[in-house]
N, C-alpha and C positions, 0 to 999 in steps of 0.2 A: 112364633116365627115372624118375622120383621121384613119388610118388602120396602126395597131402595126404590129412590125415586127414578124415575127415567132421568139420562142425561142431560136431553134436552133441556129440560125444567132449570137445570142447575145453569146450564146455558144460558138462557135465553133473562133468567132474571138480572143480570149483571147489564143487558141491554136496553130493559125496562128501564132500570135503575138511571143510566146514562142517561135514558129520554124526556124521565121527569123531570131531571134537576136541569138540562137544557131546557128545558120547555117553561119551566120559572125562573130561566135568567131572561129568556126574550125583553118580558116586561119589563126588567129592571134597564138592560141595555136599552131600549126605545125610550125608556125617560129620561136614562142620563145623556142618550143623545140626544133629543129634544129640546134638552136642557143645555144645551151645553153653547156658551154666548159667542157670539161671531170675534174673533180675533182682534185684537187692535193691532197697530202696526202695518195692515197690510194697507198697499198702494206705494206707489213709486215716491221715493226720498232720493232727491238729487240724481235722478236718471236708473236709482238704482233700485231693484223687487227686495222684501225685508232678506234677508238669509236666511238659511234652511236654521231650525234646533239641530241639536246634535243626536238627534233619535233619527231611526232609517226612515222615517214616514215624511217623507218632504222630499222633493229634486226642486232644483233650480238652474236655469242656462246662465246667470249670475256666479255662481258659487267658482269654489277655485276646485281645480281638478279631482275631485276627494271623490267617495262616494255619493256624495248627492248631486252630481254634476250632471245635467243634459243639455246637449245640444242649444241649440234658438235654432228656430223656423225661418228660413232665408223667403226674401219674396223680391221678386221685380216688379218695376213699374211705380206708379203714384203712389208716395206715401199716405195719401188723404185716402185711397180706395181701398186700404188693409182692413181698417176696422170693420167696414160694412161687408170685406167679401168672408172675414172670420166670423162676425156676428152670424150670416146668414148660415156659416157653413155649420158654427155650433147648436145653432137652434135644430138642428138636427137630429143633435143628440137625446138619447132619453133621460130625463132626470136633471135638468140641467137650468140651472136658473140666475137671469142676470142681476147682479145687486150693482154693481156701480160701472159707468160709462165716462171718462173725461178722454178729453182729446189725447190719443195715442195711447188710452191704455183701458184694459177690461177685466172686471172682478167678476167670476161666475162661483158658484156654489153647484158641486156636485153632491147627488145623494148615491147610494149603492144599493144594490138591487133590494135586498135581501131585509137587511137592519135598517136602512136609511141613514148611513152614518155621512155623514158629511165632507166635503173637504173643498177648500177653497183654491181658485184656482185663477192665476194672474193672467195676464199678458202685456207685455208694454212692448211698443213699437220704437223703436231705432233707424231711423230715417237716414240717417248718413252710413251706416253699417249695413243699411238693407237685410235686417233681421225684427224679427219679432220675442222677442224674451220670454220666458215661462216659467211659472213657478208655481207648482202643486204639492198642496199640504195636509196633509189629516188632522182634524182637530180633535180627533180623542185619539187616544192611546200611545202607544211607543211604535208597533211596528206594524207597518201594513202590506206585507207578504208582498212588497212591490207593485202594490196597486195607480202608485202615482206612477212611477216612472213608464208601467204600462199604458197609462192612459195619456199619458205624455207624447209616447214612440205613436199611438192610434192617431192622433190628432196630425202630428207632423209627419203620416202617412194621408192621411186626408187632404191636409192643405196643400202636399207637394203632389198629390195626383190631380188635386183641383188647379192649383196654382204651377203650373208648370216655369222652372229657372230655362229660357233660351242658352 
């Protein structure tokens, strides 16, 4: 006579099974993002942030109306007083680290919570426009479930509740 296994069992191993082979990709993801070299191209060329690739992982307030299009950050008042009231306001943030400062523009590198993957992230000020430009990018992969454009909309909910337009 021959005794089935309980259900459960036949369950529950297909979920093991999931947890190991995610649990040895961790490593490999954390090194290839580690690994992976800061971008060239980015910074302001002729007034303008590089443009998004053509993968969903990038917005830009540059870009022409397509899907990687967001908004810029309006502000009044001195243009000289934008960088230091965004620096302070970003330093706020968690994970959040500045790589380059020139007058009227700032390169930050964001990490994610989880993997630590990275993504670079603009701003260049426009002084007769009274806007501030943005541009946020992933630098691994193709697609990022909308994580820039989200952190994009966060930000320019921050600076317009800090920074109030009369």
């Amino acid at each position: 006579m021959t005794h089935a296994r309980p259900r459960r069992t036949r369950r529950i191993r297909p979920f093991v099974v999931c947890v190991l082979v995610a649990a040895s990709l961790l490593p490999i993801l954390w090194l290839v993002n580690a690994r992976t070299p800061r971008p060239s191209g980015l910074g302001p060329s002729d007034g303008l942030l590089a443009p998004c690739p053509n993968s969903p992982n990038c917005v830009n307030s540059q870009s022409d109306p397509d899907r990687s299009r967001v908004e810029p950050m309006a502000f009044a008042g001195p243009q000289d007083a934008v960088i230091p009231r965004l620096k302070a306001m970003l330093t706020r943030i968690p994970r959040v680290t500045l790589v380059q400062e020139n007058p009227g523009y700032l390169h930050y590198e964001f990490r994610t919570a989880l993997f630590r993957f990275v993504d670079d992230v603009e701003f260049l000020v426009d002084g007769p426009a009274g806007v501030i430009h943005v541009r946020s990018a992933s630098r691994l992969g193709y697609s990022d479930f909308g994580t820039n454009r989200r952190r994009v909309e966060a930000i320019r909910a921050m600076w317009q509740a800090e920074n109030p337009i009369p």
